[in-house]
C-alpha positions in Angstrom: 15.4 -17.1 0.3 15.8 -15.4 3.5 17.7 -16.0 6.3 16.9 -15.9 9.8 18.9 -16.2 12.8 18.8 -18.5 15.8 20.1 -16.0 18.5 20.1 -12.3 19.2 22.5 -10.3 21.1 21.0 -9.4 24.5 21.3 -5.4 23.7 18.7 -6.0 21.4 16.0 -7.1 23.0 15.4 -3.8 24.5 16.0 -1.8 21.2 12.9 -4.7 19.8 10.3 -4.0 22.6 10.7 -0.3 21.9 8.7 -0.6 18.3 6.8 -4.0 18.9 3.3 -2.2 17.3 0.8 -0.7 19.7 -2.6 -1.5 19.2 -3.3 1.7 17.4 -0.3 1.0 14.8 -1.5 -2.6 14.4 -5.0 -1.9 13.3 -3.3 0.2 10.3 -0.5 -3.1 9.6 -1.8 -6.2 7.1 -0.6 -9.7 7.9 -0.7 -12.5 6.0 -2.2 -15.9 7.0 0.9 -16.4 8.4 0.8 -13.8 10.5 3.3 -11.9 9.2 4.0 -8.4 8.6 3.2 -7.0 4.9 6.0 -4.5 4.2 9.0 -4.2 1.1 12.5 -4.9 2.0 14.1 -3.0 -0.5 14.4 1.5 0.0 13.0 2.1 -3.0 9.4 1.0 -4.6 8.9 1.9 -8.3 5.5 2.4 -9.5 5.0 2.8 -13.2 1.9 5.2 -14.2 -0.6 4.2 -17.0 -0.6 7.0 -19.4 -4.2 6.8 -19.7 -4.9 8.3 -16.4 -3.5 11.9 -17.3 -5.8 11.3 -20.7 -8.7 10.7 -18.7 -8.0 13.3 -15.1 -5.5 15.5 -17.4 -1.6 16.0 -16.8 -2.3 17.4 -13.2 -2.5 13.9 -12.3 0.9 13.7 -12.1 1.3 16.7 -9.4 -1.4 14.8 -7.5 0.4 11.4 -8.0 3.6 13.6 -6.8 2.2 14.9 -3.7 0.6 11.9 -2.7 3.9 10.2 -3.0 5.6 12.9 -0.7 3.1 12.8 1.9 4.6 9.6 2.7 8.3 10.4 2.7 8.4 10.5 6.4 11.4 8.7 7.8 14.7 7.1 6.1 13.4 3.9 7.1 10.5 3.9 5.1 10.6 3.2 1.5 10.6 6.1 -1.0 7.8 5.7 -3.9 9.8 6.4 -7.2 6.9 7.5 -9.9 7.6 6.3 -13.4 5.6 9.3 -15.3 5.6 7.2 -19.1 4.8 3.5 -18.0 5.4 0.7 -21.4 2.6 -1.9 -22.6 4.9 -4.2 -21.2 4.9 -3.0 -17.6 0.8 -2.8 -17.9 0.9 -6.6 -19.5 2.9 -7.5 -16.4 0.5 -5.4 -14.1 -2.8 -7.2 -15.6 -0.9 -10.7 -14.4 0.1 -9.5 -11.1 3.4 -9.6 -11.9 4.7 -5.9 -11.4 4.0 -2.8 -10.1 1.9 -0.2 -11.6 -1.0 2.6 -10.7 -3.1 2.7 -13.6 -7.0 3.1 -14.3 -10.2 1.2 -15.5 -12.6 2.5 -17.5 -15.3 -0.2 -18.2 -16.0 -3.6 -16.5 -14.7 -3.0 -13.3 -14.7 -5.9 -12.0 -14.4 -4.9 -7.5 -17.7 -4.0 -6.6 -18.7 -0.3 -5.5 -14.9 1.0 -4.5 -13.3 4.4 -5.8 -9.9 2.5 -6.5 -8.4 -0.8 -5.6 -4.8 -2.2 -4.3 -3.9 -5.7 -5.6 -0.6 -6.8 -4.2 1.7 -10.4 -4.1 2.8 -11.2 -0.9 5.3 -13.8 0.8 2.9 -15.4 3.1 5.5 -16.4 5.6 7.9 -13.3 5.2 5.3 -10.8 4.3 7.6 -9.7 2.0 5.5 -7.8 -0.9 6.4 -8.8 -4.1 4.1 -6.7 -6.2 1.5 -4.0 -6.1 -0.8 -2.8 -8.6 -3.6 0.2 -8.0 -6.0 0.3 -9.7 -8.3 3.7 -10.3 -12.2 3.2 -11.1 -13.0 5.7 -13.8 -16.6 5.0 -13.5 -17.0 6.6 -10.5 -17.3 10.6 -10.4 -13.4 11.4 -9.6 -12.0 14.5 -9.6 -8.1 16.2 -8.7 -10.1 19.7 -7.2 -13.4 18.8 -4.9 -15.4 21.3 -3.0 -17.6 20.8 0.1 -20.8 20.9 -2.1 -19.3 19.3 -4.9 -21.2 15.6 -5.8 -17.8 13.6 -6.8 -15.1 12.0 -4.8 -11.8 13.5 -4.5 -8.9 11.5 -6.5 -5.5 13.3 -4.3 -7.3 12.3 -1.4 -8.2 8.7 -3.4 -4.5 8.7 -4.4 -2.4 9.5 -1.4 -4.9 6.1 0.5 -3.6 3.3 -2.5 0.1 4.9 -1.7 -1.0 3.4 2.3 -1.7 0.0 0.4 1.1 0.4 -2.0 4.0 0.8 1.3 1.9 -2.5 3.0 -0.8 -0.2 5.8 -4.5 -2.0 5.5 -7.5 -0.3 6.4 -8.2 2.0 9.8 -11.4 0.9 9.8 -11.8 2.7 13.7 -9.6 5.8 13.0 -11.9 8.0 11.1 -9.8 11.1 11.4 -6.8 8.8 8.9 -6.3 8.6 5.7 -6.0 5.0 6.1 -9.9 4.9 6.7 -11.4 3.0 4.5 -14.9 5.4 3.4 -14.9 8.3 1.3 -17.7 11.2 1.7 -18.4 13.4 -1.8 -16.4 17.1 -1.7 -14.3 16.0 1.5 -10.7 16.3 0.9 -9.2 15.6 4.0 -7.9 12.1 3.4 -4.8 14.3 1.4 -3.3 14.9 4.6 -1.8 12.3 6.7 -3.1 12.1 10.3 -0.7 11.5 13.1 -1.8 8.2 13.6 -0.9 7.4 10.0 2.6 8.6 10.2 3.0 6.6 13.3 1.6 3.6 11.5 4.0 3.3 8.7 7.4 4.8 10.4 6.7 1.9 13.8 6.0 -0.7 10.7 9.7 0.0 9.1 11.2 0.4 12.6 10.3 -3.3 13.1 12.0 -4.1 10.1 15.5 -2.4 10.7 15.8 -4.2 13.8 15.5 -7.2 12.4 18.0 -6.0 9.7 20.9 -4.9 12.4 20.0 -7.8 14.7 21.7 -10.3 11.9 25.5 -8.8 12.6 24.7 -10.2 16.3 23.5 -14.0 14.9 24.4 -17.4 15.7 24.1 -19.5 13.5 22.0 -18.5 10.4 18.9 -20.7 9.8 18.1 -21.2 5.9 13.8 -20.7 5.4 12.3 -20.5 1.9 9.4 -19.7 0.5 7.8 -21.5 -2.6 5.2 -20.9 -4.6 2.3 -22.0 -2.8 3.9 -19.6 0.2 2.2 -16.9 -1.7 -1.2 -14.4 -1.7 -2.7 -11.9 -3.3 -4.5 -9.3 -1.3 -6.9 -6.9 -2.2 -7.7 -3.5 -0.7 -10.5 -1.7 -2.1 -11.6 2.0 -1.1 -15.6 2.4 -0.9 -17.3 5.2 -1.2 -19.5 6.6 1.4 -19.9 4.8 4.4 -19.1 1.1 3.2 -16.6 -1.1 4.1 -14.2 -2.6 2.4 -13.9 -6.4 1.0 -11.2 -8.5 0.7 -10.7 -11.8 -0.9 -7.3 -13.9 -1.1 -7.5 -14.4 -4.8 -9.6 -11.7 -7.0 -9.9 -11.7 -10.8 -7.4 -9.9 -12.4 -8.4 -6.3 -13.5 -8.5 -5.9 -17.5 -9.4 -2.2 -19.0 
């Protein structure tokens, strides 16, 4: 349950008009078929990592899992990424149901098309409060931590720091080629490790929305009760495509097995 208010204190209203998204922030937001805004309202997102990933790209997976990570610690208001480095069966049987959080990888019977790696994530359809993520890495696809311009495979930091978008609730950029948040990859181009401006912006106006709304409750009226039940709920899916694709998404996909 979450509450919402009936009244705002006047102050506020120029405080909300100041990070109402432009139209450049909102083609990087996701909302749900209730319009709302897909973000976490908690500081913190853990993110348990499957073992097997460091088996199958080596322990410098971690690094690149690190640095992705810390490329989008931008701002106190957005939510930190806490990397579990040893995740348990259990959090990967919870994962596989869409029931927690994970980043993990697939190595046969991938089961999303032609993308590099995949987001699955449980969202509030009225709140757009995310509930779960899950990414998903396809290990059939030529992957690799170090890509040159030449090289023929497909660079996983760059691969890696785009799920971390999906993970903190950013969609696809579809017409910002020069973000990370675009949804392509080309073979040996590693730029996508780098946040663009427009990516920062995205995801620092997203949370700015929400601590409004936070510090506007001490101003309320009258709380109003509004819940959400289990039908109130989606799963979305964000899939990364290599070369000049575009992505697909579904509201309900099959659940990833390895």
């Amino acid at each position: 349950m979450r509450l919402f208010v009936s009244s705002l204190c006047f102050g506020l209203s120029l405080l909300v008009a100041a990070v109402v998204p432009t139209r450049a922030d909102a083609e990087f937001m996701r909302r749900t078929s209730e319009d709302a805004l897909v973000h976490w309202d908690r500081p913190t997102v853990r993110l348990p990592i499957d073992p097997n990933l460091a088996t199958i790209y080596g322990p410098e997976i971690y690094d690149a899992l690190a640095d992705a990570a810390d490329a989008w610690a931008l701002d106190s208001g957005v939510p930190r990424i806490e990397l579990v480095f040893e995740g348990t069966p259990e959090e990967h049987a919870a994962a596989a149901a869409e029931k927690g959080n994970w980043i993990g990888v697939i190595t046969e019977n991938w089961p999303y098309g032609d993308q590099l790696a995949v987001t699955v994530s449980t969202i509030g359809a009225q709140s757009g409060r995310l509930v779960s993520t899950q990414v998903w890495i396809n290990a059939q696809r030529p992957l690799a931590l170090e890509v040159s311009g030449e090289d023929h495979r497909y660079d996983l930091r760059g691969v890696l720091t785009h799920e971390l978008g999906h993970v903190l609730g950013l969609g696809e950029a579809e017409h910002a080629p020069e973000a990370t948040m675009y949804p392509t990859f080309r073979r040996g181009e590693t730029r996508q490790r780098t946040l663009a401006r427009s990516d920062e912006l995205a995801v620092t106006n997203l949370y700015a929305i929400f601590d409004v709304q936070f510090l506007s409750t001490s101003c309320a009226a009258s709380p109003i009760p509004r819940t959400t039940g289990t039908r109130a709920f989606l799963v979305g899916i964000s899939g990364l495509v290599a070369g000049y694709g575009r992505t697909r998404r579904r509201r309900r996909g099959r659940r990833p097995h390895r």
